[in-house]
C-alpha positions, 0 to 999 in steps of 0.5 A, a space after each residue: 121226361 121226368 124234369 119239373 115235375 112234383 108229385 104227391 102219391 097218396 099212402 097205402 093205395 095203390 097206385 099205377 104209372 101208364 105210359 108209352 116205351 119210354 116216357 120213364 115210368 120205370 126211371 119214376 118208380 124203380 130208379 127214383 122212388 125205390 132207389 131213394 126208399 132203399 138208400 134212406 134204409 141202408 143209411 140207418 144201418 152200420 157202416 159195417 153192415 153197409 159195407 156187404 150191401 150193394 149201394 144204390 146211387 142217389 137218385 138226382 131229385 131235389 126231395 123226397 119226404 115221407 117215404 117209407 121202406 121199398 121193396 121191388 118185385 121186378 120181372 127177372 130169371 128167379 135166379 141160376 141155381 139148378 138145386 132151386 125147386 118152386 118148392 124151396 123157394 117159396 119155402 115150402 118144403 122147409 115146412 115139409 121137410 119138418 111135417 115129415 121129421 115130425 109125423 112121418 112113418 118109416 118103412 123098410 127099403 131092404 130090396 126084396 125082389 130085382 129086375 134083370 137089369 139090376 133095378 129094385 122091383 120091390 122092397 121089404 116095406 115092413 114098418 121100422 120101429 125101434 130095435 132093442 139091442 138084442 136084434 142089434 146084436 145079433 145082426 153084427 154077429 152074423 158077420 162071416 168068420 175073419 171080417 175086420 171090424 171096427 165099433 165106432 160110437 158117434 160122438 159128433 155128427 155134422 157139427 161145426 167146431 173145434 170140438 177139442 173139449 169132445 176129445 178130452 171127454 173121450 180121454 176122460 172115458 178111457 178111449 184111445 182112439 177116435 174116427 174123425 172124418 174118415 180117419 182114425 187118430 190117437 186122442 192122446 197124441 193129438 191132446 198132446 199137441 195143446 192149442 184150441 184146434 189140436 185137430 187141425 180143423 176147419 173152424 166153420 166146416 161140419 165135422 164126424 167124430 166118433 169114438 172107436 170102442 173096439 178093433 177086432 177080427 171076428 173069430 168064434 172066441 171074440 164073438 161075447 167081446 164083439 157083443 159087449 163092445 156093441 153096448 158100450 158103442 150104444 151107450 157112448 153113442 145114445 142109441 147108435 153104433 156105428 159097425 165099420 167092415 174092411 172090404 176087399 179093396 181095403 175100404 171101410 164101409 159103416 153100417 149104421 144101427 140104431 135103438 131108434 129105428 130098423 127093420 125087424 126082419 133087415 136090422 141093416 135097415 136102420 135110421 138114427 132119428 127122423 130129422 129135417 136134414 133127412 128130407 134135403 136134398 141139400 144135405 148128403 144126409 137126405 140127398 140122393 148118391 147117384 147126383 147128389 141131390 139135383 136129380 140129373 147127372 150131367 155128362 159131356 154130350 157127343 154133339 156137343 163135343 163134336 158140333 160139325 161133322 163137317 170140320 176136320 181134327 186141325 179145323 177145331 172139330 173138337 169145340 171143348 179143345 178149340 185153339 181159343 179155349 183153356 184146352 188149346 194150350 195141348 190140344 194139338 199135341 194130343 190130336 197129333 198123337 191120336 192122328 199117329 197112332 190110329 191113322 186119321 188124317 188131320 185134314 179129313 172131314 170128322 163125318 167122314 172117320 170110320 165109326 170105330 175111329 170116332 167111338 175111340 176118339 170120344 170114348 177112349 180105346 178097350 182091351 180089344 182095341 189095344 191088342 188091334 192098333 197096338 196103342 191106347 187112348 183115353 178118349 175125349 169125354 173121359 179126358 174132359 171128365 177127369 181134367 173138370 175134376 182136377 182143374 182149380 182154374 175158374 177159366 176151366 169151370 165156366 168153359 166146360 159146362 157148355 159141352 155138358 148135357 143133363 140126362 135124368 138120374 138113374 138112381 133117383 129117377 128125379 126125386 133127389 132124395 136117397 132111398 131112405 128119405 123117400 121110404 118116409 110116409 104119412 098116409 092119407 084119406 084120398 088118394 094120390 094122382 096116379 102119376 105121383 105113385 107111377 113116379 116112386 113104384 119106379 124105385 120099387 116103393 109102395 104102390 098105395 096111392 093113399 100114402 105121402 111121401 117127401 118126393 111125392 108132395 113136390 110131383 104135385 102141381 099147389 091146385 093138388 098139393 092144396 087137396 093132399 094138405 087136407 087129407 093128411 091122416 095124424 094121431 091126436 099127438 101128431 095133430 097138435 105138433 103138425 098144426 102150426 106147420 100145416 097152418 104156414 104150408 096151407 097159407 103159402 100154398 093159398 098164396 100161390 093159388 091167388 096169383 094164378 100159379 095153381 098150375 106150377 108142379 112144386 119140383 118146377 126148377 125156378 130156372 124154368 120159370 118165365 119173368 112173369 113167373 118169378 114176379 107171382 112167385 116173389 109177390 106170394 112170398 111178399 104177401 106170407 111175410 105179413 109186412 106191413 107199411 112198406 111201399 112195394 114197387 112192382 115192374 107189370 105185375 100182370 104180364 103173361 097173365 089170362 085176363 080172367 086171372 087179373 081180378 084174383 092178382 088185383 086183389 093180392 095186391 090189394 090185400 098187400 
């Protein structure tokens, strides 16, 4: 349909191809005219850049003259990342997480009050301000009588590097010893060892140092050296000392206090400085422990494992460990053994094995059921669970996650942020949707709808988080730093409204989105770029809109 043809498209108008299913309006515009644009692009840069460049073929035309940079919006899934909220990625919250870094007020998230069930029903919510190292002080002489402990000042936090010039600096100040990564090492012995790495370190990996001022156990005659020891930790580490106490099990667990910021009544409570990364649920900083900041877990469902009660052990009734699968290899030897020792029979329908049967089967045997059957059993669930951990077989990652099921996170109930990153607010004029503030007194949070925080602004839908933008309660000083953020959250929010999207709650997972949704969504973000003499190809920008939403897209384009 497209041989013989010359055309001539006018510049910065815009400009439709109608037609019926396949007369090539798509080949016109996507394979012919943004392909082209694209490949004269990529030739004016370096070969080796090119080269990390996907290249698009040669479109088969004779010439095209004076055409400028192309960029397509086309309808397609808005990618395959479950982390990927509407919110980041329109960019949004790259805003928020600084607005809240800049303006935000912490407070202090000590549990005061639990439910039965272990829940935290209430929290200290005491503002936190900066403590001097008096309170510091005396919160780490509380430790009981004999506690092992270990004064770190942290020299490096999250930096990538070698950093053998941090070590020299530390041996210059007459440390002997640092924590690096969890472990502690001689600084003189490493130095030794010469080279730019002496720490056998991964040059792009982000790496913790820290100092370690003091090892001592505490008794009531160490207790003045504990309190110069926690100085110095101040010192070194500019504000912050990190207190390491062995556990039981022999695990360091750090407390970390601040002359930044904590709690007057819980100095535990403490944060080393309100910074973006806090507010991310990208970085183990801000995320939430619990699911490491996707705000679900995902666990193998028995339904899933066990499709059709109506197969028996030697049919394949376990999917995960089907012949044809990475699991076949033992599988047969395991069902065998489980058959032996718990009397199954291979051939009998999986419906039809007692429910005690089944529960050992999947879950693996308790104390109690050793004692009855006299063997023991892992259970098909903790084994795939264990065996995803340890297996470095790509086959076995791709195979698995399709017997798994997300349940939300008990421990973020969805926010994906920790319990500090959520207990930063900035307040407000008008008050919160009450589901908003129904959402985080489920963490046993403040329940003032008249204050913000990180998780709150992504429950909103843009129409809600437009009206919350301009009701914000800042200082003079906050005002003029927030300014130039609000301004491009205010802008990307507008964007947003103007192509219908109004209604989309910013925590939406992009993976959710449809096609036509994705399409808006990557059109707004177009339209807050500000690019201008480009020529944007778009697949039916308008499909899945209602009629009276036509008008305000048009005119997007337009603006465009």
């Amino acid at each position: 349909n497209l041989k013989n043809i010359s055309l001539e498209l006018p510049r910065n108008q815009m400009i439709v191809f109608t037609g019926l299913s396949g007369s090539g309006k798509s080949s016109l515009a996507f394979d012919t005219i943004f392909a082209e644009g694209q490949r004269k692009y990529m030739e004016s840069l370096s070969a080796y850049a090119r080269q990390f460049l996907e290249q698009l073929r040669k479109p088969d035309v004779e010439s095209i003259e004076g055409l400028t940079p192309t960029i397509a919006i086309e309808q397609r899934a808005a990618g395959k990342n479950p982390r990927s909220p509407v919110a980041t990625t329109t960019e949004i919250y790259d805003y928020v997480r600084l607005l809240f870094a800049r303006a935000g007020r912490p407070r202090c998230w000590h549990p005061t009050k639990t439910k039965k069930d272990g829940t935290v029903a209430q929290r200290c919510d005491l503002p936190i301000e900066k403590a001097d190292p008096q309170r510091i002080n005396a919160a780490v002489l509380q430790r009981p009588e004999g506690s092992r402990l270990l004064v770190l000042a942290p020299v490096v936090r999250q930096k990538k590097g070698f950093h053998r010039e941090v070590l020299e600096s530390l041996a210059e100040q007459g440390f002997a010893r640092a924590r690096v990564n969890g472990a502690v090492i001689e600084v003189a012995e490493v130095l030794a060892k010469g080279g730019d790495n002496p720490l056998a370190l991964g040059r792009y990996e982000k790496h913790d140092i820290e100092a370690v001022v003091d090892r001592l156990v505490v008794r009531e005659n160490t207790r003045a050296r504990l309190t110069e020891s926690v100085e110095t930790g101040l010192k070194v580490g500019e504000g912050v000392v990190i207190v390491s106490n062995e556990t039981d099990g022999g695990v360091w667990e750090d407390t970390v206090y601040s002359e930044h910021y904590a709690c007057a009544l819980h100095p535990d409570a403490s944060l080393d400085e309100l910074e973006p990364r806090l507010f991310s649920f990208n970085s183990h900083f801000g995320a939430c422990p619990g699911c490491e900041g996707l705000g679900d877990v995902y666990e193998f469902s028995e339904p899933l494992c066990i499709p059709d009660d109506e197969r028996s052990l030697s049919e394949a009734a376990i999917a995960p460990w089907k012949g044809s699968g990475p699991a076949g290899v033992f599988a047969g030897t395991l069902i065998k053994r489980f058959c032996r020792d718990f009397e199954v029979s291979k051939s009998q329908a999986i419906g039809k094995v007692s429910a005690d049967k089944r529960r050992i089967l999947l879950h693996g045997t308790t104390p109690e059921d050793e004692v009855t059957y006299g063997a023991s059993w892992q259970g098909v669930i903790p084994w795939l669970a264990d065996w995803r951990q340890r297996s470095d077989s790509q086959w076995v990652k791709e195979f698995l996650p399709q017997f798994m099921a997300a349940r939300p996170c008990t421990e973020c109930f969805g926010a994906r942020l920790n319990v500090k990153a959520l207990s930063v607010y900035i307040p407000l004029s008008a008050p919160l949707p009450a589901s908003v503030v129904a959402a985080r007194s489920r963490h046993g949070l403040s329940s003032d709808p008249r204050r913000l925080n990180a998780a709150d602004f992504t429950h909103l839908s843009i129409e809600d988080a437009v009206l919350v933008m301009s009701s914000l309660v800042l200082t003079p000083e906050q005002q003029t730093i927030a300014a130039p953020i609000l301004k491009e959250v205010r802008a990307r929010l507008g964007f947003l409204a103007s192509v219908g999207l109004e209604y989309l709650s910013l925590d939406r997972k992009t993976l959710s989105l449809s096609g036509g949704e994705a399409q808006r969504i990557r059109l707004a973000s177009q339209v807050g770029s500000g690019i201008v003499g480009a020529t944007y190809v778009l697949d039916e920008p308008t499909i899945g809109l209602h009629s009276r939403d036509n008008t305000r897209l048009i005119r997007t384009l337009r603006h465009l």
